[in-house]
N, C-alpha and C positions, 0 to 999 in steps of 0.2 A: 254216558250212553250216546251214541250217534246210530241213527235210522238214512238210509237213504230211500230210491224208489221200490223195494222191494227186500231189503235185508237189514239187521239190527248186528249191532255188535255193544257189548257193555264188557265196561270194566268189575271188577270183583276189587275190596279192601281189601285181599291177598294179595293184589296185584295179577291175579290170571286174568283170562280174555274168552269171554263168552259170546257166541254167536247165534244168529238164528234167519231163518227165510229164505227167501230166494236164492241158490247157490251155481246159476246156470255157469256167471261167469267165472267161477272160483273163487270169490268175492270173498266168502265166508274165512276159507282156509285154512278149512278142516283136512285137506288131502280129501275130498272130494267135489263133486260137483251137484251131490245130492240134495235135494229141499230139505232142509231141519225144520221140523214143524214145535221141536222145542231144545232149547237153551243148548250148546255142544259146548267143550270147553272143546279153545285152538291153541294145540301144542303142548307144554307143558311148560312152557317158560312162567315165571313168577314176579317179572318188572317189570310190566307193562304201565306204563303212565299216563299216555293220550290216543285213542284211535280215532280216527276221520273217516267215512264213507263217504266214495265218490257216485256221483252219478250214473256211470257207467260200469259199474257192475267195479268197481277196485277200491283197493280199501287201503290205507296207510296211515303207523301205528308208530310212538316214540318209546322206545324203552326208557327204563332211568337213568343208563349209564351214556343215554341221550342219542344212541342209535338210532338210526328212520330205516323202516322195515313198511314193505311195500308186498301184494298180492292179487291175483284178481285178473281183471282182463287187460290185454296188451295190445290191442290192435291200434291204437293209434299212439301209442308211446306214453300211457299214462305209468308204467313202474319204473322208465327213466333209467332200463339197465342197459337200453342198446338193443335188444333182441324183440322180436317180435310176438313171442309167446307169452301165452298166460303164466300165471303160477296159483298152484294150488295151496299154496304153503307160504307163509313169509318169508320174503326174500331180506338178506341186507341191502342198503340203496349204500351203492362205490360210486367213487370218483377214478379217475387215473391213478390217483394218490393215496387211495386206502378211503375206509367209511366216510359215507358223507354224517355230519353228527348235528342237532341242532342246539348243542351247547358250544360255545368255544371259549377263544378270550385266554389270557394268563392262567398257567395253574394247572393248564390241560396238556395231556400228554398228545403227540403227534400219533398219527396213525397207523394201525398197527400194519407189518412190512412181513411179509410170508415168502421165503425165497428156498426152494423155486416156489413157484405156484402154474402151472401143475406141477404134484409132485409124485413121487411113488413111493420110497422106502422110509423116508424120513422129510420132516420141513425145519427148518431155520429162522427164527426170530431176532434177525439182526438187532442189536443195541437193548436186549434185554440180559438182565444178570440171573444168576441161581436163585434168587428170590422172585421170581415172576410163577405164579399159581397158573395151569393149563388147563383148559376143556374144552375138549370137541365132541360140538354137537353135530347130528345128522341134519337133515332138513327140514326134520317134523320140531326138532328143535330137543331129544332126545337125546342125553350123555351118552356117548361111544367111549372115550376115552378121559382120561386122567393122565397129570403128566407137572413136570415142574423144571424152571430152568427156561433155556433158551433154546431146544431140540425136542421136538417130538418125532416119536420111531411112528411109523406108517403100514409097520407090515402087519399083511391079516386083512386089513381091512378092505372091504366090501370098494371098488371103483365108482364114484359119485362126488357129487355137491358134499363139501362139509362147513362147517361153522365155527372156526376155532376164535374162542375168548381167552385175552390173557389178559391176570390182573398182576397187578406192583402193588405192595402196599404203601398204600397213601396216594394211590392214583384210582380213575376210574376205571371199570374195566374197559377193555377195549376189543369188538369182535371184527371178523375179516371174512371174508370166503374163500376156500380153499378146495380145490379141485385136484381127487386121488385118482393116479390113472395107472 
């Protein structure tokens, strides 16, 4: 559990991510800005490992597969994406180069590579084979699609923020952000 000046967030043995208090700055990210006067589950993701609550209203959370996922207020560069807005929702934290992670070392696979990105009809997972398992989440962190291989089809889908996780087996997974336009 971490509390900061106005807000709680706890971890659950299921691995989800429970929230509560203060949510002026999106802190919480729930996809609102609402006061939860009791316990919300955020998201629906189920790896959650470490969360931290910042003093200014942002919160940033480690998944298992060692991702850093950031949310909350933006005004002076505390989600570290470049942009100056809040986010009501977790975000991945990117480098120029794909996820930033806070596992690394031998053993670990390179970051995962989305081309194009943005995209429209389909995306491309350069240097992944037919065994690579696909899912793209929305920004709530919701399954949109299924998919396997090194191509995902894009058509249908709704223009936004998406989430795509590919796993290898015997590797972690590894997610990216991907923008349908």
């Amino acid at each position: 559990m971490t509390a900061a000046d106005r807000h709680t967030l706890a971890l659950r043995t299921d691995g989800t991510l429970w929230g509560w208090g203060s949510n002026s700055g999106n802190q919480l990210g729930d996809g609102t800005s609402n006061i939860r006067y009791a316990p919300v589950q955020i998201g629906t993701a189920t790896n959650w490992q470490q969360v931290v609550t910042g003093s200014s209203a942002h919160t940033v959370g480690i998944r298992t597969d060692g991702t850093l996922w950031v949310w909350g207020r933006n005004d002076e560069g505390q989600l570290g994406n470049g942009q100056p807005y809040r986010s009501s929702v977790p975000l991945l934290v990117t480098s120029g180069s794909g996820p930033l992670s806070v596992r690394g070392g031998r053993g670990t696979a390179g970051p995962l590579v989305l081309v194009p990105n943005p995209a429209r009809d389909m995306v491309t997972l350069p240097g992944l084979g037919t065994n690579t398992l696909l899912r793209l989440l929305d920004a709530q962190g919701r399954l949109v699609r299924t998919g396997a291989g090194a191509r995902l089809p894009l058509v249908s889908l709704p223009l936004g923020l998406y989430l795509l996780q590919a796993t290898v087996p015997g590797q972690p997974a590894r997610t990216a952000r991907l923008m349908v336009e």
